[in-house]
N, C-alpha and C positions, 0 to 999 in steps of 0.2 A: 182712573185710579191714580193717588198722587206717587209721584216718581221718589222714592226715600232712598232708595238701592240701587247706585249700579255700578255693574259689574264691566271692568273694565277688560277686552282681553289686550294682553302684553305678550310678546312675543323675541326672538332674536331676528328681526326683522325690520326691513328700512321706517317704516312707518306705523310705530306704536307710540313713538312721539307726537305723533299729530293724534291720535287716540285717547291718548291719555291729555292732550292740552284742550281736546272737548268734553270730557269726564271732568275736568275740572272746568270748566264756565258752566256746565248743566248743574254741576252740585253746586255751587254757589250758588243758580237762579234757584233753584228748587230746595237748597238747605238738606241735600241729600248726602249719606255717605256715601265715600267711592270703596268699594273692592277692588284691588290693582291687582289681576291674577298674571304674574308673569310664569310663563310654560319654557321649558330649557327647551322642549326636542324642536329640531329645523324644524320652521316651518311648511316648507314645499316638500316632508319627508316623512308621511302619517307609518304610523305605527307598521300598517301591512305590510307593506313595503319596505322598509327597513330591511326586516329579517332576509329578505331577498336579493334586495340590488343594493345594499351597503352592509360597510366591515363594522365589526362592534369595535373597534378601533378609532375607525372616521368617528360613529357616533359618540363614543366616551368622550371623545377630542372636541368635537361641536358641543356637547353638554355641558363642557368643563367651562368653554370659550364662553357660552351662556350667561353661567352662573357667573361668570366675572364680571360679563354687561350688568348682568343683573341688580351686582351691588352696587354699581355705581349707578344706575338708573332709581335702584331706593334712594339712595341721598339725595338724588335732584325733586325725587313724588315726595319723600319726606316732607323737604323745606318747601314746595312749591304748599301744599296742602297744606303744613301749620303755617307759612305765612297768609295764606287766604285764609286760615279759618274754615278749614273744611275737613269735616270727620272721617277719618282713611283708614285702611287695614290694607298691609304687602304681603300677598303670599307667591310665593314660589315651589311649583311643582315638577316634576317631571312625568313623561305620557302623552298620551293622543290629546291634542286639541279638542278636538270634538268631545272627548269621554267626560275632560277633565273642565271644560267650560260648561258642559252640558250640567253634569254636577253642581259647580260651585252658582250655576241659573235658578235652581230651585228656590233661594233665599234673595232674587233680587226681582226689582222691576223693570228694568232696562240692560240690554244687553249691548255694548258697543264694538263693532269687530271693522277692519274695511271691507271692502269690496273690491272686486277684482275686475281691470281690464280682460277681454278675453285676448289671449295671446299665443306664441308658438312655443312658450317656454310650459316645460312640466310643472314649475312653481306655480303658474297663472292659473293652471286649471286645477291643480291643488287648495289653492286659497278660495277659486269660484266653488268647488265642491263643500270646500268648508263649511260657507256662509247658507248652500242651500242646506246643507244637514241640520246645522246650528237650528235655521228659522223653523224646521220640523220638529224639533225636538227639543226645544230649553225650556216652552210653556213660558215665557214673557216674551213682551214686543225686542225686538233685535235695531240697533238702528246701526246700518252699514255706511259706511265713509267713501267717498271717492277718495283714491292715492292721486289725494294733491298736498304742497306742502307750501303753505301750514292747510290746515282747511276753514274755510272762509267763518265768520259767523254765519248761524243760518237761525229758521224759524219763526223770521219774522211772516215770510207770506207762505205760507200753505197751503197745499194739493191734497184733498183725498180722491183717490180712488177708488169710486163707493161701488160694492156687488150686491148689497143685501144679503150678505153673508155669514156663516160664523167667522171665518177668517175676518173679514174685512168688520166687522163687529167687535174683535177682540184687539183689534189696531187700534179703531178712535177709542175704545175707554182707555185701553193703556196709554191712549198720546191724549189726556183731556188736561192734563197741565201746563201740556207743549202748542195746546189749542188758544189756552186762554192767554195764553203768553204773546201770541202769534197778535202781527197789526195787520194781518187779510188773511182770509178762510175760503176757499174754493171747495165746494162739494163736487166731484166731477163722475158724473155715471157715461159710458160708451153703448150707444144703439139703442134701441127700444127698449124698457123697462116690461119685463114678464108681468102675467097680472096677480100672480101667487110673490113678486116680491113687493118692496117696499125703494120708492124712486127717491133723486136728489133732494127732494121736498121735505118728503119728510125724516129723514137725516138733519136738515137746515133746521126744522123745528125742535127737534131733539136739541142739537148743539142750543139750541137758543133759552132752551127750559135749564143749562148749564152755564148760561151765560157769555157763549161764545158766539158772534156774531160771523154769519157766513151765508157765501151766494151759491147759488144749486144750478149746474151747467149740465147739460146733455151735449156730448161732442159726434159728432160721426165718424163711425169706426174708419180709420184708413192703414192696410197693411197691419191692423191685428190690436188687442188692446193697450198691453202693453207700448206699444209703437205713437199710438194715438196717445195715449198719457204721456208720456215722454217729449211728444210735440208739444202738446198743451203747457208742460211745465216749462218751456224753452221759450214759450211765445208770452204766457206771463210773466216769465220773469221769478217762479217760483224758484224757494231754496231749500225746501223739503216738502218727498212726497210722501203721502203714507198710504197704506193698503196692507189688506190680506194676502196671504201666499196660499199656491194652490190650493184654490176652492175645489178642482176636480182631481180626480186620481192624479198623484206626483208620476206614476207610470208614464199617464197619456201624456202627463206637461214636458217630460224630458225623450217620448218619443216625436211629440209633434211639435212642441215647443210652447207655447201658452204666455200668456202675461206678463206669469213671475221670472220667467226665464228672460226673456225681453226685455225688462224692466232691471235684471239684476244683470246682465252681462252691458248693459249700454246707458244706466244712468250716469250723469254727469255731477248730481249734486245727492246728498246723503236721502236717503232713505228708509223710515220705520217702518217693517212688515211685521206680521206675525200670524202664526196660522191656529 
């Protein structure tokens, strides 16, 4: 699916500058408009919570503080975007991250958010919870950033992580602009191939009837899938990975841990999932 739309989320938050400075190199490559949605409420501070462990005072006060970042962060997306040449819309809301991103997803192709170190701080695991809600629920691919600053280019060599899946199905068509863009394609399936799926093979043939050229690797699982992908993108050298998110109950995945969980608490470089 070609990428025309995305949605960028903005935040009062250390790194939506690095967010938004890859929102703008993807719309330039793809000629795509950006939606810059900047959200006033803290981010480490969802909605439930709020009403319980802070004062509508603190929040007026951080809301206010926001909106002030806010306007001057439009002057900088303004002039950055009419000086490239790239077709923008700034909105600014107030509300749950999740509610208010999840929404304004309906109408785009790509969703850009970071990604969280896991940490001892209550922001860390607010932001990780974020990103795993987000990938449930927007219905477009999500592509999550590591918090490095600035963040590197990436795209050029590529990882999938194939299941013969729906998940992992609605990842590469949604990345098939980010495929053809790409100078190396790694198809990469972990352990034996069921006989009811379909293997790295023929995925490689697929891409190639799209004109993307790519090699189909079987890895051996070590210490779980996720774990094993994350090696494999370390030892090529890859700078994005892509895959489906929990292909099995999200229940089983965040009692026993699974892939997506693996893969979103310990990547190093960005990653496009979608489930």
């Amino acid at each position: 699916m070609p990428i025309k739309t995305i949605l960028v989320h903005l935040a009062n938050d250390a790194h939506h500058v690095e967010r938004l400075d890859v929102a703008v190199r993807l719309a330039k490559q793809h000629n795509a408009h950006i939606t810059a949605l900047f959200i006033t409420f803290p981010v480490g501070m969802p909605a439930s919570v709020a009403g319980r462990g802070a004062s509508a005072v603190f929040l007026a006060e951080a809301q206010e503080q926001a909106r002030a970042r806010a306007a001057a962060l439009e002057k900088e997306f303004e002039g950055t975007c009419s000086n490239q040449g790239v077709s923008h819309t700034w909105v600014v809301e107030d509300g749950s991250h999740q509610q208010v991103l999840s929404r304004h997803a309906h109408v785009a192709d790509l969703m850009i958010v970071s990604h969280s170190e896991p940490g001892e701080y209550l922001e860390d695991r607010f932001r990780l919870r974020l990103a795993e809600e987000l990938v449930l629920e927007v219905g477009c691919p999500v592509l999550l950033l590591p918090r490095l600053k600035p963040v590197p280019p990436f795209g050029e060599n590529i990882l999938i992580g194939w299941r013969s899946n729906r998940e992992a199905v609605r990842a590469v068509r949604g990345s098939l602009d980010l495929l053809r863009a790409a100078g190396s394609v790694t198809v990469a399936t972990v352990g034996p191939t069921p006989e009811d799926k379909l293997s790295e093979h023929e995925l490689v043939a697929y891409l190639a009837r799209h004109g993307i050229r790519a090699e189909g690797v079987n890895l051996e699982e070590e210490d779980g899938v996720g774990a094993t992908l994350l090696a494999e993108t370390k030892r090529r050298g890859n700078d994005l990975l892509i895959m489906g998110a929990y292909g099995r109950s999200r229940l089983r995945e965040v009692i026993l841990g699974g892939a997506t969980r693996e893969v979103l608490r310990n990547a190093e470089i960005p990653i496009l999932v979608s489930h």
